[in-house]
KEKOL-489093 format. One record per residue (C-alpha): residue in one letter; x, y, z. Coordinates in steps of 0.25 Angstrom, whole numbers, plus 5000, padded with zeros to 4 digits. Example, Ala and Ser with C-alpha at 12.3 -4.5 7.8 and 13.67 -1.06 7.14 Angstrom:
2
A504949825031 S505549965029 
% end
This chain:
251
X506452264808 X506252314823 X504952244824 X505452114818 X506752124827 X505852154840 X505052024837 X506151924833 X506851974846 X505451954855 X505351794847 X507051794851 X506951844867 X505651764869 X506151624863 X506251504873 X507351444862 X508151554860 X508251574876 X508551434878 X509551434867 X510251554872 X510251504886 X510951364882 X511951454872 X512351534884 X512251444895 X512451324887 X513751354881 X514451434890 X514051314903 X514751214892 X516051284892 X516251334906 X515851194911 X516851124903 X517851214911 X517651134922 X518051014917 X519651074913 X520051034925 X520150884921 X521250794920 X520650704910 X521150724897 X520150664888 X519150774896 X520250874894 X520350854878 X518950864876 X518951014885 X519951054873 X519851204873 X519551204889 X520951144893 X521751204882 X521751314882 X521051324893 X520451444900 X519651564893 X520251524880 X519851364881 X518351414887 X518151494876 X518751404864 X517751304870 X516551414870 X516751444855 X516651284853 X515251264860 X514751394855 X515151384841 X514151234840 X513251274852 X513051434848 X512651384833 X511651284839 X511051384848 X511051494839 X510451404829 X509351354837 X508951524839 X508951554826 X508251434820 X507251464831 X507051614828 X506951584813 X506151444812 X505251474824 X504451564815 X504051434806 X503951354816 X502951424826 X502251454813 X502351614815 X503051654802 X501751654795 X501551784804 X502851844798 X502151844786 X500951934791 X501952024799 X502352164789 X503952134793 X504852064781 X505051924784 X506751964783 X506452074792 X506051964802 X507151864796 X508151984799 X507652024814 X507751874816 X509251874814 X509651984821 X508751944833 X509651814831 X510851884831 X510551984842 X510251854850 X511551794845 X512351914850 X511651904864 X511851764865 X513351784862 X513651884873 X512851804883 X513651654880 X515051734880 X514751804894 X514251664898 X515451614894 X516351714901 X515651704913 X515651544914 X517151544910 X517351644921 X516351564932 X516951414929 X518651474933 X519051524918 X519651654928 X519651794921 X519451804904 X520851844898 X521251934890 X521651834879 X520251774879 X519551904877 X519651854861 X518951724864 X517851784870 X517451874858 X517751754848 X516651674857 X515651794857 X515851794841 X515751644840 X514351644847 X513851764838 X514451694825 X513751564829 X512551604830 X512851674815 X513151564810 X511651504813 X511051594803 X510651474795 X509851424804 X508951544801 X508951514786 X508651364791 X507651384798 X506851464788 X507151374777 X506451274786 X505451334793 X505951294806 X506751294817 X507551174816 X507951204803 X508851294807 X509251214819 X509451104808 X510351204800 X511151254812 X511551104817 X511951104801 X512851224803 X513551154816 X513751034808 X514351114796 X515251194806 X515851074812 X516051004798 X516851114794 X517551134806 X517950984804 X518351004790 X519251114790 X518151224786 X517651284797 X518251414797 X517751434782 X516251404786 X515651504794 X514851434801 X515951364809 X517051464807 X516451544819 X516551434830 X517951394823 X518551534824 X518151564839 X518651414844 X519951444836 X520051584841 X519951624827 X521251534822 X520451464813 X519551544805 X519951684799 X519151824799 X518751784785 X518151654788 X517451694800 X516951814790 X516251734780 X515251694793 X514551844790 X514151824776 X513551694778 X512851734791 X512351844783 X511851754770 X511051664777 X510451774786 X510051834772 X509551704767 X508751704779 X508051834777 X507751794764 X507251674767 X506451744775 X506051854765 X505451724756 X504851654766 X503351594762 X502351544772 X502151424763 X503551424760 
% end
């Protein structure tokens, strides 16, 4: 497992798309949020209606409440795109065939791909919150109160459960021998989340009730629903492994 770790993580640091990808999730989303700030200031009330959260409530609480909205669609994207590239990109650049030569288990590799992912996931986390504080305290949002101290972790665990929720794109994109497979599936997943939301059903389908519980600062779904995201995160990385675990160079 060290050996398979060590690799996964040399692919991972190495990747021109999974720096590009962390650099638009940082940078992209926190320069989203803390430049709509400038524009509260308005007196148009059309502009106003569409800042929502920004304008009321305002301050730290509306700058986060807005953050939690980008990141819940953006973050899924992002982490999406990461961890169709670490699984597909094997079938696609035609080096799985050496996997089969290698003496480590194909769900050894499966596994030491995940938790690269995760590790990954955990990193990026930190590093778009602290962008986030930073940009909030830069653009005039004046010193983090106490009463948002809750916010904050809510936004630090919505990033981590978004990229969670990819995990099918991982199954995806070994089902389809490529990287846009899982791409394919995590745009499904977004689609899935907002029909739900729509429909009244987000908080019972984990892969929406993440960005729902952070934006409603946990109002709208309970500690049981958001539970149910661990067992489903957990079957399809086990359906991953496996898949793994069967995989045929003529498949």
């Amino acid at each position: 497992m060290i050996a398979a770790l060590a690799t996964e993580y040399t692919k991972l640091v190495h990747a021109s798309v999974v720096r590009a990808t962390t650099v638009i999730l940082v940078l992209g989303i926190g320069l989203i949020c803390s430049t709509m700030l400038l524009a509260t200031n308005t007196e148009d009330p059309q502009l106003a209606a569409k800042l929502g959260a920004l304008i009321d409530p305002g301050g730290w609480a509306g700058y986060l409440t807005t953050a939690a909205q980008v990141t819940g669609a953006g973050g899924l994207l992002g982490t999406g795109v990461v961890l169709s590239w670490i699984f597909g990109r094997e079938f696609t650049e035609g080096t799985i065939t050496g996997l089969f030569a290698i003496p480590v288990r194909r769900t050894t590799i499966a596994t030491a791909k995940l938790l690269v992912y995760f590790t990954w996931s955990v990193a990026t986390s930190t590093a778009l919150l602290t962008a986030l504080l930073i940009l909030g305290l830069l653009f005039g949002l004046g010193p983090i109160p106490a009463e948002a101290l809750p916010a904050i972790g809510r936004q630090f665990a919505l990033t981590v459960l978004t990229a969670a929720i990819a995990i099918p794109a991982a199954w995806a994109a070994t089902l389809g021998r490529s990287i846009l497979a899982g791409i394919g599936t995590t745009v499904g997943i977004l689609i899935l989340s907002q029909l739900t939301v729509i429909t009244g059903a987000g908080a019972w389908t984990p892969f929406a009730a993440p960005a729902l519980w952070a934006i409603s600062a946990g109002t709208e779904v309970s500690n049981l629903q958001l539970a149910l995201i661990a067992p489903t995160v957990l079957a399809v990385a086990g359906l991953t492994a496996h898949t793994w675990h069967r995989l045929q160079l003529n498949r």
